[in-house]
N, C-alpha and C positions, 0 to 999 in steps of 0.2 A: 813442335808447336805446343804441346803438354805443357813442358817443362817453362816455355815463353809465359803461357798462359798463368800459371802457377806462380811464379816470378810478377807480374801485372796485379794479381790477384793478392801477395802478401805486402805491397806497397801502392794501394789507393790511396792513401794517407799523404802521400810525399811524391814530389817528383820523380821520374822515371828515367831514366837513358837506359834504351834497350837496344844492344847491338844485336841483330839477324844476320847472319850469314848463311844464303839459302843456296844451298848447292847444288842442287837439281839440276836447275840449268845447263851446267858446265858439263865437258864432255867426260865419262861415256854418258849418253842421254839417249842411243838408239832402244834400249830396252824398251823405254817408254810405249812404244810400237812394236815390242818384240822384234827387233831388228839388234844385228851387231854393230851395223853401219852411223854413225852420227850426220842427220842430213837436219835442216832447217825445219821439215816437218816434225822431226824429234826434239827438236828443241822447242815446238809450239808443243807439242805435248807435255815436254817437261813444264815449262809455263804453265801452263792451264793446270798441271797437279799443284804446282807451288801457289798459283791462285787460291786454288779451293781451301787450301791451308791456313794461308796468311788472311784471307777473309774471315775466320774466328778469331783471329788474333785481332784485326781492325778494328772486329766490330764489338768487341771485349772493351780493348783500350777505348776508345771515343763515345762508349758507353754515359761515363759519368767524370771524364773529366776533360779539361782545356789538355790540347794535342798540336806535336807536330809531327807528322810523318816524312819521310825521305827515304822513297824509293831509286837505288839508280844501282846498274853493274859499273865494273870494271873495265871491260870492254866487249864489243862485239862481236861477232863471227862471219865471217866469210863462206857461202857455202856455193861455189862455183861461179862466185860473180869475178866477171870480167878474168875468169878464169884462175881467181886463187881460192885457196881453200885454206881455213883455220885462223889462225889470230899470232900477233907477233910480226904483223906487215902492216904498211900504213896505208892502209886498205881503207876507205871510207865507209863501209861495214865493219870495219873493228874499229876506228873512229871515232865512230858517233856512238856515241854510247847512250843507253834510254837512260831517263830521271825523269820524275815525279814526284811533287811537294803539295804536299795535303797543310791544311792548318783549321783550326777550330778555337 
């Protein structure tokens, strides 16, 4: 996020495209919990780290200039529902995938 932030900061001057790729999310994510297992609750915890994160970076960029964000994954995960587990099935928990569009 440093290195995001730094990058934002040496081009205020001029438009931006800034790719993020936040891996947190993805598995292994039990550590998050101190666990080896990756369960659905480790992946809200990974979440909730990558939050506190990107939330400097958000509030950086929309600081002082015209913005457009675009959050979304890849896909989703499966964590016991209707009895499968993991991603790579056409599972409607791998899916649906989350997005969200910010504009200013």
């Amino acid at each position: 996020m440093d290195q995001a932030l730094e990058i934002a900061d040496r081009h205020q001057d001029r438009p931006l495209f800034l790719f993020l790729n936040v891996s947190a999310t993805h598995v292994p994510h039990g550590h998050y919990l101190g666990e080896s297992t990756d369960t659905a609750m480790s992946q809200q915890a990974a979440l909730a780290y990558a939050d506190e994160h990107l939330s400097r970076l958000i509030t950086s960029l929309t600081a002082n200039r015209r913005w457009l964000i675009i959050m979304c994954a890849d896909h989703g995960d499966a964590y016991g529902d209707d009895g499968f587990h993991g991603r790579g099935i056409a599972h409607p928990m791998v899916m649906n995938v989350p997005y969200a569009a910010m504009v200013r």
